[in-house]
C-alpha beads as a LAMMPS data file, in Angstrom:
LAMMPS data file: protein, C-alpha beads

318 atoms
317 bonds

1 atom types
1 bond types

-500.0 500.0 xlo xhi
-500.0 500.0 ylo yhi
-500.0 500.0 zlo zhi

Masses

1 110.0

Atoms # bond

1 1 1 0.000 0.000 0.000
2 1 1 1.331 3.427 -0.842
3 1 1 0.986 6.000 1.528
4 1 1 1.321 10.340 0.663
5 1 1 1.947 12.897 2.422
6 1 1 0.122 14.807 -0.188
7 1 1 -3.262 13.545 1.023
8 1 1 -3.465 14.678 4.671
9 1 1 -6.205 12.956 6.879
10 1 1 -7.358 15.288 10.057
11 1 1 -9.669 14.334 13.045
12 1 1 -11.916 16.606 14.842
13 1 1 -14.610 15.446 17.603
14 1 1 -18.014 16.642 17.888
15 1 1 -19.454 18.159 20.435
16 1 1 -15.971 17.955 22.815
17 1 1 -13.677 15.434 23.622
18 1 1 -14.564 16.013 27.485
19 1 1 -17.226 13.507 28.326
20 1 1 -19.524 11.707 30.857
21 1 1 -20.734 8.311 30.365
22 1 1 -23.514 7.911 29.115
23 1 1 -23.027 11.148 26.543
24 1 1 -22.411 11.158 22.463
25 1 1 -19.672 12.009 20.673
26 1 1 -18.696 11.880 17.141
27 1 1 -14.889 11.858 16.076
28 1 1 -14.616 12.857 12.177
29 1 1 -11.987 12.082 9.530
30 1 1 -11.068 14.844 6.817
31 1 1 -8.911 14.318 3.882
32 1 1 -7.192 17.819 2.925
33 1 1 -8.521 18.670 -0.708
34 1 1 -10.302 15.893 -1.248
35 1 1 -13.908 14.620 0.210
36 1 1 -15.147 11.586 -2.392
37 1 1 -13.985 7.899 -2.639
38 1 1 -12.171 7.174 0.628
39 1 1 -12.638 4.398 3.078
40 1 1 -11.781 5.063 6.625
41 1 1 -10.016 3.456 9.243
42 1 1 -9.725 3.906 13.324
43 1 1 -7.548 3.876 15.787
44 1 1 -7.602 3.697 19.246
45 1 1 -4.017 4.288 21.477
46 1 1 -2.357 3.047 17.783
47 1 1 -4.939 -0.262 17.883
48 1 1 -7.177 -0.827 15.429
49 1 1 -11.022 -1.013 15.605
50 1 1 -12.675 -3.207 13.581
51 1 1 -16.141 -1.735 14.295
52 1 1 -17.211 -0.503 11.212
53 1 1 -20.427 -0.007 11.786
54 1 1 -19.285 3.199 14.228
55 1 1 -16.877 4.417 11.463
56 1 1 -19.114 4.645 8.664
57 1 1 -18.629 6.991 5.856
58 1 1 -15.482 9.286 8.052
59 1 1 -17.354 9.142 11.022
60 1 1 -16.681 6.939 14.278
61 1 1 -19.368 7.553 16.865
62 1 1 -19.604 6.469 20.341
63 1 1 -23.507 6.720 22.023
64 1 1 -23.504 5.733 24.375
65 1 1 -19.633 6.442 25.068
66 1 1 -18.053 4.614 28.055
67 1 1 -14.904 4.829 30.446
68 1 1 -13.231 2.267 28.379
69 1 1 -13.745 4.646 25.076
70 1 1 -11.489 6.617 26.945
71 1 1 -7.568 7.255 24.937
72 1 1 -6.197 9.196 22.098
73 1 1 -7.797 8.185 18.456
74 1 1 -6.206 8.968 15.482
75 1 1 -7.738 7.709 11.724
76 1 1 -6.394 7.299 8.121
77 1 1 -8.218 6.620 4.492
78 1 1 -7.633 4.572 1.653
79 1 1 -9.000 4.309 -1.924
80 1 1 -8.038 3.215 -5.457
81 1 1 -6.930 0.002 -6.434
82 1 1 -3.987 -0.760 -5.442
83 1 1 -4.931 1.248 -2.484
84 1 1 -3.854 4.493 -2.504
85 1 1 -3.023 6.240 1.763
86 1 1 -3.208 8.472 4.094
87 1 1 -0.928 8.744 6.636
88 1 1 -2.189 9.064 9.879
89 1 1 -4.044 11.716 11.159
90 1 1 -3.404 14.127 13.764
91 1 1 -3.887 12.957 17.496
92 1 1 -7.195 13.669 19.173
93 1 1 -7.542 12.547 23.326
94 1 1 -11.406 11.610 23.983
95 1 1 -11.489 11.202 28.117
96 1 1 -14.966 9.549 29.485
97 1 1 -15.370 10.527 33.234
98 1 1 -17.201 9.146 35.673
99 1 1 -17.279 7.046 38.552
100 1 1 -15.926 3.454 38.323
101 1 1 -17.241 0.864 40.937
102 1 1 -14.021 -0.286 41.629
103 1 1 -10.533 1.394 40.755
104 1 1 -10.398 5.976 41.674
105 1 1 -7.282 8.094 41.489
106 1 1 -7.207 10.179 44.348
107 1 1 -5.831 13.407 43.860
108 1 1 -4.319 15.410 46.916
109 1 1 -4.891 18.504 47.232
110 1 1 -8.160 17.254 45.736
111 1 1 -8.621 19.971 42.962
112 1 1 -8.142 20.106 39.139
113 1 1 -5.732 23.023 38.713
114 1 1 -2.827 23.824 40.884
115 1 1 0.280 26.426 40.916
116 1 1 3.784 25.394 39.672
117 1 1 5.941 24.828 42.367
118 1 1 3.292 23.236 44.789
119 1 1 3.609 19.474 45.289
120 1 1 0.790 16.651 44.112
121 1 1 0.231 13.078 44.726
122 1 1 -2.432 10.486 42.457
123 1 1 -2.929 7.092 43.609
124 1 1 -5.024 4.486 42.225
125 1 1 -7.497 3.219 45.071
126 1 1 -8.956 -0.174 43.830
127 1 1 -11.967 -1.713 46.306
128 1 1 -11.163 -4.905 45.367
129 1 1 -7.878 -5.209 46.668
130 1 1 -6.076 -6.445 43.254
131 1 1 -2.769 -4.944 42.400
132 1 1 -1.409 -3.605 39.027
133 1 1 -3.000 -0.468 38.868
134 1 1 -0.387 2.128 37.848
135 1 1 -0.588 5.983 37.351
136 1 1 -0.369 7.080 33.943
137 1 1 -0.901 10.681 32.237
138 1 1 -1.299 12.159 28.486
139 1 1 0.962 15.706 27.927
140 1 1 1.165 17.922 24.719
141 1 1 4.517 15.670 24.579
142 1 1 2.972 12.079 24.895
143 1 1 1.509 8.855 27.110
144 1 1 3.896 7.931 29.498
145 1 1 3.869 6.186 33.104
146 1 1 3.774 9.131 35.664
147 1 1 6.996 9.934 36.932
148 1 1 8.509 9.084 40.953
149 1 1 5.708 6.191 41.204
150 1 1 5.858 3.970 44.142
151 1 1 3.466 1.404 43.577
152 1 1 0.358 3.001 42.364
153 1 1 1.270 6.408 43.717
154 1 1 2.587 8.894 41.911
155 1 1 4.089 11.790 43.839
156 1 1 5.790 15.111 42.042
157 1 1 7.662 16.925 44.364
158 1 1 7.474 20.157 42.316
159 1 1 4.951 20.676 39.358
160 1 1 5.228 22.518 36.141
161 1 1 2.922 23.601 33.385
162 1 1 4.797 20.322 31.480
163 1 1 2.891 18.747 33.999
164 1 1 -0.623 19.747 32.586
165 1 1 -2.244 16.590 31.497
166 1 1 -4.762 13.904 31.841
167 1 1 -4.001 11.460 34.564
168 1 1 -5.637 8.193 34.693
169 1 1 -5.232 4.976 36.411
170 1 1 -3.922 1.860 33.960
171 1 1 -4.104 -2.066 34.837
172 1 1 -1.273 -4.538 33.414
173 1 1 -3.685 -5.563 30.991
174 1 1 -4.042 -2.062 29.418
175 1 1 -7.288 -1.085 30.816
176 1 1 -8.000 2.372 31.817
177 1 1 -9.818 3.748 34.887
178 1 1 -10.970 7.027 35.637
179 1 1 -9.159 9.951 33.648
180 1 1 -8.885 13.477 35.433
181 1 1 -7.790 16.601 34.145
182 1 1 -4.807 17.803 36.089
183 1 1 -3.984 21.710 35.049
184 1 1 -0.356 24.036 36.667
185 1 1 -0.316 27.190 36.023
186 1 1 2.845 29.682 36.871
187 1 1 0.168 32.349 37.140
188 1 1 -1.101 33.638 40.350
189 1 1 -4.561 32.541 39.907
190 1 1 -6.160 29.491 39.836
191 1 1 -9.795 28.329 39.664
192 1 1 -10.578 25.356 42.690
193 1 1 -13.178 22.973 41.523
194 1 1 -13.659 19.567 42.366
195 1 1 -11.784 17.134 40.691
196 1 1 -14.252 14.204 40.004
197 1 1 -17.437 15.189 38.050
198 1 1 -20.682 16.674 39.583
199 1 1 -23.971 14.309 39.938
200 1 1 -26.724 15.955 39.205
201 1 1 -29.088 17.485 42.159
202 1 1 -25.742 18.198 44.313
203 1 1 -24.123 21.924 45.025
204 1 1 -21.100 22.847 43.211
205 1 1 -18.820 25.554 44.627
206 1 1 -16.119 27.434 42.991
207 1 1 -13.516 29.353 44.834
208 1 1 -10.646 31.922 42.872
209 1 1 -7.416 31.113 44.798
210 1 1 -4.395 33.262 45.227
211 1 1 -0.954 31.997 44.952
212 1 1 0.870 33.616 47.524
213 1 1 -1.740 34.229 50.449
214 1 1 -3.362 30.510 49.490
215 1 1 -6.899 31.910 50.552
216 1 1 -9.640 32.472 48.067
217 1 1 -9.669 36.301 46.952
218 1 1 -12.890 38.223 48.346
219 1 1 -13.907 39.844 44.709
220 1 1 -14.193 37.846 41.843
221 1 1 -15.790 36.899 38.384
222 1 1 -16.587 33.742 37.567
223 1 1 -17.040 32.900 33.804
224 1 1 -18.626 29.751 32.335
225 1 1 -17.621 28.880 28.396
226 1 1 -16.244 32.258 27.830
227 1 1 -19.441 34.283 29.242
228 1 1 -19.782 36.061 33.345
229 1 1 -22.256 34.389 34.974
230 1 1 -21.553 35.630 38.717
231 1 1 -19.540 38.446 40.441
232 1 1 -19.103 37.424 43.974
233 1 1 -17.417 39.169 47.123
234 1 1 -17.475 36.147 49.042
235 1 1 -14.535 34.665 47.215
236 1 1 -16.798 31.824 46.339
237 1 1 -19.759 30.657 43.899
238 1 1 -21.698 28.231 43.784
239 1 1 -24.761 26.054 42.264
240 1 1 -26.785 25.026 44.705
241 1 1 -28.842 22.173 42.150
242 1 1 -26.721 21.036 39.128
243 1 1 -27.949 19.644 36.213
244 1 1 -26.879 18.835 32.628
245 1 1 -26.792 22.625 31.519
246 1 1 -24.158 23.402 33.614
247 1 1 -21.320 21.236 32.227
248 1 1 -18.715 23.599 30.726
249 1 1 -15.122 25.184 31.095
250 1 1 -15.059 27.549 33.759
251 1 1 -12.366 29.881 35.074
252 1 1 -12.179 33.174 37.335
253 1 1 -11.035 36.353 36.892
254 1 1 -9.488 38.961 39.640
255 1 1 -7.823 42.453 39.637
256 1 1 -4.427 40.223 40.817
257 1 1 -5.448 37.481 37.691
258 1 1 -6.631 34.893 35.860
259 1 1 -7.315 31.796 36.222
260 1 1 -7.306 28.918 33.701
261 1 1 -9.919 27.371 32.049
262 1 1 -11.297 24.014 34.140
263 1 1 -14.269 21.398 32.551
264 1 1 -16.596 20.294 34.799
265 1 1 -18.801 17.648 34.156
266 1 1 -21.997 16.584 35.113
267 1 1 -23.081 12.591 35.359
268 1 1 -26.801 11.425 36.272
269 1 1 -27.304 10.605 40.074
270 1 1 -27.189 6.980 41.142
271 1 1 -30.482 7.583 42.761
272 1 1 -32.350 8.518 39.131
273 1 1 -30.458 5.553 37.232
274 1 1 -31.458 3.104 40.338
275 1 1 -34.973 4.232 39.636
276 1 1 -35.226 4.149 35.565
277 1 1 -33.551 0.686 35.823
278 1 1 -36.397 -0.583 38.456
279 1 1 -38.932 0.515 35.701
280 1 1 -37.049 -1.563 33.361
281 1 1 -36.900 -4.398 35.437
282 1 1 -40.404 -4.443 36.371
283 1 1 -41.220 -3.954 33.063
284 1 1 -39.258 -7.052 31.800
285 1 1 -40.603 -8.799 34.699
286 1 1 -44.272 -7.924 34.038
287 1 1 -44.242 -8.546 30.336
288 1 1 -44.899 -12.383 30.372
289 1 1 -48.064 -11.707 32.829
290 1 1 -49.535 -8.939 30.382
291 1 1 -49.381 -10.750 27.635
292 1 1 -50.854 -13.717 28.736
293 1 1 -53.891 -11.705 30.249
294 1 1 -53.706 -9.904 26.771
295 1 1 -54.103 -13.569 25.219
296 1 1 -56.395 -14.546 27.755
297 1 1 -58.461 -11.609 26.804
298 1 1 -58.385 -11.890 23.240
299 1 1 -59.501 -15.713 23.633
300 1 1 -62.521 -15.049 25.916
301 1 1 -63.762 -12.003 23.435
302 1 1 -63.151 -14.493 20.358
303 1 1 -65.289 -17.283 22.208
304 1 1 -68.522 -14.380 23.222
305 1 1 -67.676 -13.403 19.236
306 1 1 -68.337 -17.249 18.242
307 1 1 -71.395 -17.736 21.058
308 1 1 -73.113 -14.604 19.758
309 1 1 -72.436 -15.572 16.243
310 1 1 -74.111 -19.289 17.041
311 1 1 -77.067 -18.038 18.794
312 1 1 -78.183 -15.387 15.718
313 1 1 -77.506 -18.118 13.504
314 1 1 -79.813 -20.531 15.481
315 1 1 -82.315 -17.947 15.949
316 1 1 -82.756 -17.590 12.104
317 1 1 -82.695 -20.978 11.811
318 1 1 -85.919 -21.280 13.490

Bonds

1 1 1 2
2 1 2 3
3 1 3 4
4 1 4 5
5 1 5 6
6 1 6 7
7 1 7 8
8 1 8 9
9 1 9 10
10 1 10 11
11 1 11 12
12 1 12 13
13 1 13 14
14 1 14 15
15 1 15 16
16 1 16 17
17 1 17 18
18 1 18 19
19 1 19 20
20 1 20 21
21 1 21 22
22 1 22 23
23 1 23 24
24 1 24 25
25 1 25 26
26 1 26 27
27 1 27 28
28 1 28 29
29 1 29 30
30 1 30 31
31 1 31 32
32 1 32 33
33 1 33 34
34 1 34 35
35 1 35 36
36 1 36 37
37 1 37 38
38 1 38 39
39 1 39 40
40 1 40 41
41 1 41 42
42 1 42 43
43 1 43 44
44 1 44 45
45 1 45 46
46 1 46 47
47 1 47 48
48 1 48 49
49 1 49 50
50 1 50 51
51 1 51 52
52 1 52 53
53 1 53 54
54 1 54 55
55 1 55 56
56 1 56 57
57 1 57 58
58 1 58 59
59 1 59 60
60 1 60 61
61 1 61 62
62 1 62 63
63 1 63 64
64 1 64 65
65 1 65 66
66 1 66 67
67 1 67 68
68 1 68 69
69 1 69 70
70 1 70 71
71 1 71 72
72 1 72 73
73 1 73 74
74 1 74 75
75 1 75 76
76 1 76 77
77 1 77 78
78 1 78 79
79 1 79 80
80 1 80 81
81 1 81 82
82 1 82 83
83 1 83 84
84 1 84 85
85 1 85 86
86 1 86 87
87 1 87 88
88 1 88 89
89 1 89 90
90 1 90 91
91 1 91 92
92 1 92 93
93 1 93 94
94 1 94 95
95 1 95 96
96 1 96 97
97 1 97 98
98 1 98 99
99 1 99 100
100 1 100 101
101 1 101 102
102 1 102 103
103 1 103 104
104 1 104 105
105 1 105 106
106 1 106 107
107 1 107 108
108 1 108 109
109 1 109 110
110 1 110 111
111 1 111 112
112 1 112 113
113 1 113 114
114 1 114 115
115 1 115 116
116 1 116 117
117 1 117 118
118 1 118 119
119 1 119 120
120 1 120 121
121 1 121 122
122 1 122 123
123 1 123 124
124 1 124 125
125 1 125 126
126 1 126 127
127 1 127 128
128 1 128 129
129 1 129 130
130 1 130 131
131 1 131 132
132 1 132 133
133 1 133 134
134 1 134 135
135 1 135 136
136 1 136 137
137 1 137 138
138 1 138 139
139 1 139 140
140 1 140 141
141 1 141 142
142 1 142 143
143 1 143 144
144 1 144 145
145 1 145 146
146 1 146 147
147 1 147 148
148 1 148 149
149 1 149 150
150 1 150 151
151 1 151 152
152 1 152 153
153 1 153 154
154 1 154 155
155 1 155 156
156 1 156 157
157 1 157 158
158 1 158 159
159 1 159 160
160 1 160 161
161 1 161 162
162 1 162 163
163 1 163 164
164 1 164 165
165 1 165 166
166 1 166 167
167 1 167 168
168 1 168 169
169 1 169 170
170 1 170 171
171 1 171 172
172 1 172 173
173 1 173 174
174 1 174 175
175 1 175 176
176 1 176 177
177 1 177 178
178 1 178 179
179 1 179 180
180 1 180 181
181 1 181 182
182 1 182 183
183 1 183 184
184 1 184 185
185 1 185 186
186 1 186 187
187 1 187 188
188 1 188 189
189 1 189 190
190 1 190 191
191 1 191 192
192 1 192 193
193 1 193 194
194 1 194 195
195 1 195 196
196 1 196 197
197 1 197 198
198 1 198 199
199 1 199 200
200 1 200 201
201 1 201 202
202 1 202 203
203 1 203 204
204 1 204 205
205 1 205 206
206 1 206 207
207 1 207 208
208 1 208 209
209 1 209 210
210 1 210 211
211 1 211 212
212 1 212 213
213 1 213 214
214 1 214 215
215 1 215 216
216 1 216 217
217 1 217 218
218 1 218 219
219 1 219 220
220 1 220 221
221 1 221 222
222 1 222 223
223 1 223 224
224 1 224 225
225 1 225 226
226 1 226 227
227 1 227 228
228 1 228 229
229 1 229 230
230 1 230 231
231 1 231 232
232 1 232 233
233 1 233 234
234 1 234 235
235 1 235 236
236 1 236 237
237 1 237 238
238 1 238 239
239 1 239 240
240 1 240 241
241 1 241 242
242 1 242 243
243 1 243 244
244 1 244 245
245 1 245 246
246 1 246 247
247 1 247 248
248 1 248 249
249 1 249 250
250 1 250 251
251 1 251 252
252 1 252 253
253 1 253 254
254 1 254 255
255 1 255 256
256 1 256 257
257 1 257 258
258 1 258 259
259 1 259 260
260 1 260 261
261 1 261 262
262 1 262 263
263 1 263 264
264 1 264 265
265 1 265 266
266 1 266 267
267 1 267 268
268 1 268 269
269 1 269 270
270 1 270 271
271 1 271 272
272 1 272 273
273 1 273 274
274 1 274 275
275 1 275 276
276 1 276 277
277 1 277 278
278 1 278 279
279 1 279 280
280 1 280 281
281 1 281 282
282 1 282 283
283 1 283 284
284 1 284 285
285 1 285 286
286 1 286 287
287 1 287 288
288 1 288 289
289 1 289 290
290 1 290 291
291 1 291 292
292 1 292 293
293 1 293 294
294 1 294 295
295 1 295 296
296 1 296 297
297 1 297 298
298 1 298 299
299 1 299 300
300 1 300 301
301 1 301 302
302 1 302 303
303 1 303 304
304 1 304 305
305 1 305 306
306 1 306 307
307 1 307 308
308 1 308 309
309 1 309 310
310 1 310 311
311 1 311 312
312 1 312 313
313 1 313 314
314 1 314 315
315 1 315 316
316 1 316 317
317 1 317 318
């Protein structure tokens, strides 16, 4: 197969690469200058998935997306015979948050962004007690394991904005457990959030932080996807009932600064899937008994149907 750089392939995602499970997203593949005749193909941390019927016709979509959707996709198209290449595409990260039953990275201080200098520690917690898990992280240079691990804790004596990354917690067998979004900035601002995502119904609560005082700063904006949504003089903000429409990048802004930007996310509460999959389950449970009473039905009207039927035919009869 003969591959050119003259034909470029490029990936973009629809609507962000930021997720919750449960969400949709739709990673597309370009070729530069040219739109008609190519056949597509996906990859997934350089593996390749055979799933075409998600990466149909340049697009490779993921609805429901789940935590194990989670790494960095790249694509490249064919066409002609002999088959005429791509090369690969640019590098595009999808992370899938939310809350696995079994394996978290813990984050101390728990918070997504934090100030170069300051020390941080990630360790992969797993309930059930197996080993393996190790501490890995995504940069704007590559994957690699997280550096000064012990075990599955990863501890960085002094951070800096090379450190800004996704962090995520990786067995021996490759599989990938709960990604967070780990920001430094050399600034003297930065925006404290919580770490994990938000369930719906719950309060969140932003504070602006100074650098050198390390208490949150009395007057400040708070912006959500680019636009002010509170000015506060409490050095804090916050949401008292969260739903879906408040996912988005956030940041602060202060007469000593500005933050960076932070994405929260919003997942479902246990509580509403608990009840939804009762339904179900009733549902599934009460099926057989409807439809035999719906048979049972049907059989008594058919045999009043037939009686009535006999009994006008008998009366003419006579």
């Amino acid at each position: 197969m003969f591959c050119s750089a003259e034909a470029q392939a490029a990936v973009r995602v629809s609507p962000q690469p930021w997720l919750t499970e449960g969400d949709s997203v739709t990673l597309i593949c370009e070729v530069t200058g040219s739109s008609t005749g190519w056949t597509f193909s996906w990859f997934r941390d350089d593996d390749h998935l055979s799933d075409s019927s998600r990466g149909a016709g340049g697009s490779y979509t993921l609805s429901p997306a789940a935590l194990q959707h989670t790494g960095v996709y790249t694509c490249r198209a064919e066409r002609g015979r002999p088959a005429y290449c791509t090369n690969y595409s640019n590098t595009q990260p999808l992370w899938i948050t939310g809350v696995s039953r079994s394996v978290s990275l813990v984050v101390s201080p728990s918070r997504s962004q934090h100030f170069s200098s300051d020390s941080l520690s990630l360790s992969c917690e797993d309930q059930s007690n197996s080993a393996g898990w190790t501490v890995r992280r995504y940069t704007d240079r590559n994957t690699e394991d997280c550096s000064k691990q012990t075990g599955s804790t990863c501890g960085i004596i002094s951070l800096s904005t090379s450190d800004t990354g996704v962090y995520w917690c990786q067995s021996e067998s490759g599989e990938k457990r709960h990604p967070l979004n780990i920001t430094v900035h050399d600034g003297d601002v930065i925006l404290v959030s919580s770490v994990d995502p938000v369930i719906e119904g719950d309060t969140l609560t932003l504070h602006c932080l100074h650098r050198s005082t390390n208490s949150p700063i009395l007057t400040a904006d708070f912006y959500k996807d680019g636009s002010l949504i509170q000015n506060q003089t409490t050095g804090e903000m916050s949401i008292t009932t969260v739903s879906k429409s408040h996912e988005g990048f956030y940041y602060c802004k202060t007469e000593r600064g500005q933050s960076l930007h932070s994405w929260i996310s919003v997942r479902a509460s246990r509580s509403g899937q608990i009840f939804v999959f009762n339904i179900l389950s009733f549902l599934l449970a009460a099926f057989p008994y409807l439809l035999s009473t719906v048979v049972l039905l049907f059989k008594c009207y058919r045999a009043r149907v037939t009686s009535a039927e006999g009994q006008i035919q008998y009366a003419v009869t006579e």
